[in-house]
N, C-alpha and C positions, 0 to 999 in steps of 0.2 A: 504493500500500500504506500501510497506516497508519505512525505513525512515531512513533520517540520523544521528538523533537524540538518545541519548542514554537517556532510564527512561521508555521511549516506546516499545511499541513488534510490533506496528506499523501494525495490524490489525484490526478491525473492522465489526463486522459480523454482517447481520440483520438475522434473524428467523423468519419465518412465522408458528406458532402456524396451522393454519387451515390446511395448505398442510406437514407440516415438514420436510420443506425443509429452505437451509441454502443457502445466496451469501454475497460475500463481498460487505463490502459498502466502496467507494469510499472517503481516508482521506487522504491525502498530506501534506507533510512538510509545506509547507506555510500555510495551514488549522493550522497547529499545531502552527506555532507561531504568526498565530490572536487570538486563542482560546483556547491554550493551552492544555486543558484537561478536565474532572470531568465534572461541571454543564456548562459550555460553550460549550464544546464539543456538549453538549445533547444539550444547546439553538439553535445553528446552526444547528442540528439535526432535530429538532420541528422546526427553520423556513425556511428548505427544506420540509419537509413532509406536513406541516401545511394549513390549505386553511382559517382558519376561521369560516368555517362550518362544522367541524366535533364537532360528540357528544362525552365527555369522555368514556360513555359502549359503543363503539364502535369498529369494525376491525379496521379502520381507526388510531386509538387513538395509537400511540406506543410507548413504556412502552422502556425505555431508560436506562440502566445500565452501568455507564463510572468509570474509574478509572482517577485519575491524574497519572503525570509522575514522579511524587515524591513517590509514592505507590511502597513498596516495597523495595527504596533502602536503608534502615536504614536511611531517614533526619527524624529527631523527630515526633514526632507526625503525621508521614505521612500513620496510617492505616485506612485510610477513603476511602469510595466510594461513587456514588451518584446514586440518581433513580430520573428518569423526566420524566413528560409526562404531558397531559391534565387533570387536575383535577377533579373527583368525587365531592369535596368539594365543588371548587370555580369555576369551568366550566373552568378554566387561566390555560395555561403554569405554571407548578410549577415543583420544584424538593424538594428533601429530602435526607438529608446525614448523611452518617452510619458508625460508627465504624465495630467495628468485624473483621473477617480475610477473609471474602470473597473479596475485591479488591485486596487484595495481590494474591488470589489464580484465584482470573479471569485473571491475568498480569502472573501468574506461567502456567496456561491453554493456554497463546501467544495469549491471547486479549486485545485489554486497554477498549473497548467497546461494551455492543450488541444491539442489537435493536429489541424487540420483538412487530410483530405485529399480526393481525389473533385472532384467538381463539380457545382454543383447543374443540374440537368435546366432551369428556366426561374430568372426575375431574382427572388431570396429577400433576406430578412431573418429573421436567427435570435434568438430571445429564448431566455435562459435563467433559469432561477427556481431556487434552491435544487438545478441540478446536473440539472433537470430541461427537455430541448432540445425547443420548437416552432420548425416552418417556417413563414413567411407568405409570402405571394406578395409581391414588392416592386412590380408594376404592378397589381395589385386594389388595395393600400394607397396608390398613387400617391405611392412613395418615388421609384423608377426615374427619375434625368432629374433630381433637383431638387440645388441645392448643398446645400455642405454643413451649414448652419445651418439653412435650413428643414427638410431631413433629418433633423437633429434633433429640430427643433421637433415633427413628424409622428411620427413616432417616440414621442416623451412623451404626445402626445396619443391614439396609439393605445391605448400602456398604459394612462392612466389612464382610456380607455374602457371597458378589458377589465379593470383590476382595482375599477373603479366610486368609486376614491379615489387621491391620491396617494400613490404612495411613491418612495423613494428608488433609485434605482437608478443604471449606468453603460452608458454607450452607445461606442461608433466607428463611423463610417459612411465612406464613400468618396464622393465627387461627380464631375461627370462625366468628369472627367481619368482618373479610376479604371474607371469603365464602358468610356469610349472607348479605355482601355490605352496611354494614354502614356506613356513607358517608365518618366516620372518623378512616376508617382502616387504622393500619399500617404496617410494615413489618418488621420482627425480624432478625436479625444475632446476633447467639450467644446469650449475652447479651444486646445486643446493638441494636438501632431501627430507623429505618427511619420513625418514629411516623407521622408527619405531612403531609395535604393536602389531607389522602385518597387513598393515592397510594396502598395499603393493598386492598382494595375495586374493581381499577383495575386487581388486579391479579384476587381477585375472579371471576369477569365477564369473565376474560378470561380462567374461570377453571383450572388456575395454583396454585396448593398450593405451592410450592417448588422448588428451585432449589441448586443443590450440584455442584459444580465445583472445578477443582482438574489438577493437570498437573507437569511436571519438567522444565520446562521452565527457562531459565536464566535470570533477570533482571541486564540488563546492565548498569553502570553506566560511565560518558564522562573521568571524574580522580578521580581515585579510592582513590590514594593518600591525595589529596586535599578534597575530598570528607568525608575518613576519619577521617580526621583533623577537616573539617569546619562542621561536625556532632557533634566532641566529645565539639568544643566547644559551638556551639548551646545551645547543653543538660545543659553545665552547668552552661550557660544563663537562661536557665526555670528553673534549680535547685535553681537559686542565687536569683531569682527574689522573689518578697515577695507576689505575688499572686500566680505565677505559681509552686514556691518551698516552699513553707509555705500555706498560705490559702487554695488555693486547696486542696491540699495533705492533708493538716487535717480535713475539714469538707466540700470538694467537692463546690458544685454549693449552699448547703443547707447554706452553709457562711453566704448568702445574705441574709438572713431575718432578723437579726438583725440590720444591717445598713440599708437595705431597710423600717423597723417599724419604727427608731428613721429618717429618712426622710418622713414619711409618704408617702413612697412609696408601699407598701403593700396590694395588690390587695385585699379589706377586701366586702365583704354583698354585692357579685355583684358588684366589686366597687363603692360604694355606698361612699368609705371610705378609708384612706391610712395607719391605722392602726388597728392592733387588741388584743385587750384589753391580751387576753392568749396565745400572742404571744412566751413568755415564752417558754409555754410546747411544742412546735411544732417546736423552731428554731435549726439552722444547732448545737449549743452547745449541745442540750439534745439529739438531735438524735446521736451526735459524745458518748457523756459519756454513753448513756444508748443502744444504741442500736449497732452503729455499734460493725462487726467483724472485716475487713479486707478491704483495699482499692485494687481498683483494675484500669488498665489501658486498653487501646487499645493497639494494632503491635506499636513496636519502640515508646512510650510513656512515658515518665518522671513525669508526673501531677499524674496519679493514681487519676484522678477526681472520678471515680463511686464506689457509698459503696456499702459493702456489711451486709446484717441484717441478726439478728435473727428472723424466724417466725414461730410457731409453730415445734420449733425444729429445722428447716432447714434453710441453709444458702439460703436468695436470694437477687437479687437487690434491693436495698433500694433506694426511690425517691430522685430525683434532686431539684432542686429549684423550677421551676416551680409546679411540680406535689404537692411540700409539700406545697407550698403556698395558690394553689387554690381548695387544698382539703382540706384542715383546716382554712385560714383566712377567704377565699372568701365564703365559706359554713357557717363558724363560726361555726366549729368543732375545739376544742383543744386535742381530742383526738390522739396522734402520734402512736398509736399502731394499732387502727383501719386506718390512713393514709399510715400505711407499707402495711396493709391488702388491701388498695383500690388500692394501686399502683403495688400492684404484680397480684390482679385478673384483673386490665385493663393489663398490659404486660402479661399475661399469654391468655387473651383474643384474644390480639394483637387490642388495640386500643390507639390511640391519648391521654395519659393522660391530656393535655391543653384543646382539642377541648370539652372530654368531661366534664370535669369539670367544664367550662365555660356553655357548655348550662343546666348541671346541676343546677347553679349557676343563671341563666337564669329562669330555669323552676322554683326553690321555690320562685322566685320575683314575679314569672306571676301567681303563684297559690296565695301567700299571696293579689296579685292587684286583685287578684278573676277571670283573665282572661280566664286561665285554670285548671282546677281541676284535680288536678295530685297526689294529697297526698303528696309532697314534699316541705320542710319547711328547714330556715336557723336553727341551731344548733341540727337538728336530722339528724343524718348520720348515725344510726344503721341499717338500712336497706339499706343504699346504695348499698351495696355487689350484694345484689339478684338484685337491681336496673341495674347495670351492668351487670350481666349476663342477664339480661332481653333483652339489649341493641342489645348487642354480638350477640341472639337470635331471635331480631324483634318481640318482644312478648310483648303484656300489652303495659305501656303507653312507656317503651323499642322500642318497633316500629317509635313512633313518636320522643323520646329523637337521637333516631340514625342518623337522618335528620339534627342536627346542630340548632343552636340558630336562624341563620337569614332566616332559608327557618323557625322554629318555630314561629317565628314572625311577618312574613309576614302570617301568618295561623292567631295567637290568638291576635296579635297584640303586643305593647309595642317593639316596635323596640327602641324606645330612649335608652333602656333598655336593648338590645342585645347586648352586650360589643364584636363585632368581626367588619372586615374589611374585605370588597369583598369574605366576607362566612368564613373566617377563625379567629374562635377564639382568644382574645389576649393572651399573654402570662400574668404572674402574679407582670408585671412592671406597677404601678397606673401612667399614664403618663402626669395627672395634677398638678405634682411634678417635673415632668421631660418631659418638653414640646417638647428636641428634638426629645426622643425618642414615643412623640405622634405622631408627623410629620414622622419619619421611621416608624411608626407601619400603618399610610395610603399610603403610598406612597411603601411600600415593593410591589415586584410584584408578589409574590406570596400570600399576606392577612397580617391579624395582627402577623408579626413574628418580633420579638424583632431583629433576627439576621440579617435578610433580609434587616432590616430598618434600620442599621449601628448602633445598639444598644449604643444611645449617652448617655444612660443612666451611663456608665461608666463614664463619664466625667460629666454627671449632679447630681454626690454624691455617686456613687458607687468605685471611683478611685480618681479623682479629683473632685472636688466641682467648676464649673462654674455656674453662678447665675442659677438655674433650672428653673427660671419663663420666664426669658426673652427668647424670637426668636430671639435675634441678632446676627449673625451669624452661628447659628444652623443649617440654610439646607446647609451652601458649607462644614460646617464640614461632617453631614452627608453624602452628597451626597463621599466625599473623605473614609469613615471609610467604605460606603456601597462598592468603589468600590475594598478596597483595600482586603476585605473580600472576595470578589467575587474570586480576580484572588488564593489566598491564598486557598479559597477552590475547586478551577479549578485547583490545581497543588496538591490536593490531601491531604492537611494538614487540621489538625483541628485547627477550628478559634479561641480556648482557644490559640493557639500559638501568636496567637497577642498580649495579655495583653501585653509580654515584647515593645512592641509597647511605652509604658508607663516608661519613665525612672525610677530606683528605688527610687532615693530619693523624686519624688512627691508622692507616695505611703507612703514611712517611714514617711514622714517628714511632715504630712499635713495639720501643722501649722509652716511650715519653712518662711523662706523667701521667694524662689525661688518658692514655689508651692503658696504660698496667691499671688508675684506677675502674676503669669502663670494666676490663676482663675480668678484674675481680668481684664489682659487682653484679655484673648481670645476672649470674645463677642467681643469685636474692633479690632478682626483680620477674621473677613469673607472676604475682597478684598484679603488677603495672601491667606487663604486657595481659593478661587475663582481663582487668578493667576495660583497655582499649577495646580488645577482641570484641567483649560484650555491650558494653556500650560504644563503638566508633562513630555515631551519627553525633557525638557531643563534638567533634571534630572536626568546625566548622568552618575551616583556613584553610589555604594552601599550606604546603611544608615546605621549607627551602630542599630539604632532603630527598623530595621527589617534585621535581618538575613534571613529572608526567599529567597530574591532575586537570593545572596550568592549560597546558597544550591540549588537552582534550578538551575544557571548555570552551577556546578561542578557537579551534576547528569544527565545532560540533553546536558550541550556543547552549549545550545542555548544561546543565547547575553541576559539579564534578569534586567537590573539597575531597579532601583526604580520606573523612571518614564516609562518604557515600563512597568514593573507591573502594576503600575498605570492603564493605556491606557487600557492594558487588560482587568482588572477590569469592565472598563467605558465600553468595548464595548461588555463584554459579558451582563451587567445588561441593558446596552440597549437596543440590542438584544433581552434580553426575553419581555421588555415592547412595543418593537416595533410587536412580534409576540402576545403580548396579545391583542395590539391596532387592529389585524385583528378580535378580537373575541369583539369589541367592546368595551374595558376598555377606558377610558378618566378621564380628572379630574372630574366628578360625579362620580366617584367610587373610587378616594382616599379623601375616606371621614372617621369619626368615628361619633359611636354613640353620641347624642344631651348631653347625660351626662357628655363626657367627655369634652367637646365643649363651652357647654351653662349654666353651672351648677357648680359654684366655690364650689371645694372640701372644701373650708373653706368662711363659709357665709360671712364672715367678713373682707375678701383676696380675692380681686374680681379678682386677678390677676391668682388667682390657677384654672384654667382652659386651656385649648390648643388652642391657638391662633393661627389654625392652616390654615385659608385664607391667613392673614399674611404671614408665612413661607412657602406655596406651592407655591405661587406666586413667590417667591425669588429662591425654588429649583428648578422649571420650568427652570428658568432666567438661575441658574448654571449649569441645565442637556445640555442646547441647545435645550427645547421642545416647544411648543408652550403651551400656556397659556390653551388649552385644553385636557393637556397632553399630546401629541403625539410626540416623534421624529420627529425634520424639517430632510427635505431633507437634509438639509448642513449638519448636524453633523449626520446623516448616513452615508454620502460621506466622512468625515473629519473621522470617525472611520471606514471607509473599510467596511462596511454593503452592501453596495449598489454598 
């Protein structure tokens, strides 16, 4: 419906793949300023459509593509969009969010959202122009089969056959991992990837390889004036800042391995371990001196997070933190030449570099315990390559590795030993070092996601240094960091734009004054962060600490202070665990493996383990759910759910 809102194009179209036919779906201004945009939008999405009983390969299951209302209008870092739907992976409500320029050009086509459901009859590619949907055959076009760079390439090349010149437009496409539904496909734009949850695997089921979308559409902004202003100074907010203008910028996400090795936080042998011995040859230093070319960014981005490498001649994406961590520490490969090589054949595959590395990571432990004889052992990675393509392919022991660690597990056994959360892999944060971010990594609603879980790891030695062992106040912080991420990526921004969240001088300074007193008090500030959480509508200002509210009013015209951010937050992550609660999730599913639990990372340090009965109990208390997980009635009513 149209709206009165500027940032919006204030359409929303569903698609039905089986019949190819198109109607609007039904969004209101009030819809918008409960939900915002991006991955809330879709939650409220999924819990209209959703019953609880549907299976993710199913017509039922719809494949959810939103933009926020910040997309497109030059606020920093706002070239994001998101994909939601029922998980392949995790059976849950999940989403995944994407760089690239297809959100900007879904909002330039005068959509903020679409909703595909059905399935297409043979293997398609859909283009959309100005809002307007063709089908191509994806085997006449000879997309079918190809990764996902030539995919690309084919793709550009068709348009600019059929519109006889170049133009601009935005593309995602799936590769074979996606076709063949490995449970951890994911989905490419550009260079950039909505890697997580499997959503790559949905499309395959639905024989969509592809979609191009393109249009002139105007993105309107409420004060252009204002707008321009509170953008330039944003920017040089992130430029000033010493993570998002400094560390980032010179060695991306790959930073973190050196600060993460000397806290033994380093996802090392399975995490088995929180360091690794040749960490050395594999951290964000050596990749920046020896290997990068050239950094590169998203639409309207200042950070320039993602490298770019040397590989066999050619320039391509070079791994992030995660991907370099748990292909080298966690395998116990120090090889970083062969790490460039695994990270570009999974992105060229179009798969999950976290998912699968972990059950990779999985499989040499369960072959050395003798459970499953797979050929695969910790410090041999020479043949991983062909292991991957194997994967991508459903081939050899590739068929079973494409399954995931905890459905592998529940097969060969040694689940203590499956390092994932409600099917999803963890990322490469040892969270026996950093206990908050154990308790985000079970309690995320989409699985083990560092970001999902309010990534407290930042604050447990990654940014600030709060004692990492203790639960004391770690779930109302969390519960506050998970929600204020939410609204932050419901309005279309990427969550690196938070660090400035972080004043500068506890970063420069962090054996100041002011930051040794902050670390030491915060455990004895969970009733502050608790008061916020529960009352944040008292919270009626901007904050200097987040600009984002700022820029979302002078784009949008909507009323946006802190603590309605806040609120939003709270009530889209809600929302998704209230729609997972129909599929059955409860507190026996945010749980982690017995290792990280029951098995102090240091024999000696009985306290290095995740004390994590403790702290759910306590985030229960701060969500307003019952002690079995569930959203109460009341704080559905109190967030407008219900």
């Amino acid at each position: 419906m149209p709206t009165l809102y500027s940032g919006y194009m204030g359409k929303v179209v569903e698609l039905d793949l089986s019949s190819q036919t198109t109607r609007k779906y039904p969004w209101t201004d009030e819809d918008r300023r409960k939900f915002i945009g991006g991955k809330i939008i879709a939650a409220k999405i999924l819990s209209d459509l959703l019953t609880g009983h549907e299976e993710p390969f199913s017509e039922e299951n719809p494949l959810i593509i939103s933009t926020g209302p910040l997309t497109g209008t030059g606020v920093p870092c706002s070239g994001r969009f998101n994909i939601s739907a029922l998980s392949p992976q995790t059976g849950l409500v999940t989403s995944s969010n994407c760089g690239g320029t297809f959100g900007l050009f879904l909002k330039k086509a005068g959509l903020d959202a679409i909703i595909i459901r059905g399935k297409c009859a043979e293997h398609t590619w859909l283009e959309i122009d100005n809002g307007r949907f063709t089908f191509h055959s994806a085997d006449d076009d000879g997309l079918w089969g190809l990764n996902v760079t030539p995919s690309q390439e084919r793709m550009a090349a068709l348009l600019e056959e059929k519109w006889g010149a170049k133009r601009k437009f935005g593309q995602m496409v799936i590769g074979p991992a996606g076709e063949n539904l490995v449970l951890y496909a994911g989905i490419a734009s550009d260079e950039r990837a909505a890697g997580r949850t499997g959503l790559g695997a949905l499309m395959g089921w639905k024989n969509l390889k592809g979609i191009s979308v393109t249009g002139n559409h105007e993105i309107t902004v409420a004060s252009p004036e204002k707008n321009k202003a509170w953008n330039k100074k944003f920017f040089n907010i992130l430029r000033n800042h010493p993570l998002t203008g400094k560390q980032m910028p010179r060695m991306g996400t790959a930073g973190l391995v050196s600060p993460m090795q000397m806290r033994s936080m380093l996802a090392t042998r399975n995490f088995s371990a929180g360091q690794f011995e040749h960490f050395d040859k594999v951290c964000g230093e050596t990749l920046a001196e020896q290997h990068n070319i050239v950094n590169k960014g998203c639409v309207s981005c200042p950070i320039r997070c993602s490298r770019t490498v040397n590989l066999d001649g050619k320039p391509v994406k070079g791994p992030e933190l995660e991907t370099l961590g748990l292909l080298s520490a966690n395998i116990e490969n120090d090889d970083l030449e062969l790490v460039l090589r695994l990270n570009n054949e999974l992105d060229e595959l179009g798969m999950d570099t976290i998912s699968c590395a972990g059950t990779i990571a999985w499989a040499m432990e369960a072959n050395e315990k003798g459970l499953w004889d797979n050929g695969l052992s910790f410090g041999n990675a020479e043949e991983l390559v062909q292991t991957i393509r194997d994967i991508a392919q459903r081939k050899g022991i590739g068929d079973e590795l494409a399954l995931g660690s905890k459905r592998l597990a529940e097969r060969y056994g040694g689940e203590d030993f499956a390092i994932q959360s409600k099917g999803l892999e963890l990322s490469a944060y040892e969270p026996r070092r950093a206990v908050g971010m154990g308790l985000g990594y079970a309690v995320s609603n989409r699985g083990g996601c560092h970001l999902n879980g309010g990534y407290l790891v930042i604050v447990e030695g990654l940014g600030l240094f709060i004692d990492p062992q203790t639960p004391r106040a770690k779930a109302d912080i969390t519960m506050m960091f998970q929600d204020l991420m939410e609204a932050v990526a419901a309005a279309g921004q990427c969550l690196f734009s938070t660090y400035v969240f972080f004043p500068s001088i506890l970063i420069t300074r962090p054996n100041g004054p002011v930051t040794t007193v902050l670390n030491k008090a915060l455990p004895h500030t969970g009733g502050v962060f608790r008061a916020i959480n529960k009352f944040p509508l008292a919270i009626q200002m901007h904050m200097p600490i987040l600009p984002h509210t700022k820029a979302f009013e002078n784009a949008t015209g909507m009323k946006m202070k802190m603590g309605d951010f806040i609120r939003c937050g709270e009530r889209g992550y809600t929302l998704d665990r209230q729609v997972s609660v129909r599929f059955g999730v409860g507190a026996k599913d945010d749980k982690l493996p017995k290792r990280l639990t029951d098995t102090p990372q240091d024999p000696n340090n009985p306290s290095t383990k995740v004390p994590l009965d403790t702290m759910k109990k306590t985030y229960y208390q701060a969500r307003g759910w019952t002690q079995e997980g569930r959203p109460k009635v009341s704080t559905l009513k109190k967030l407008k759910i219900v």
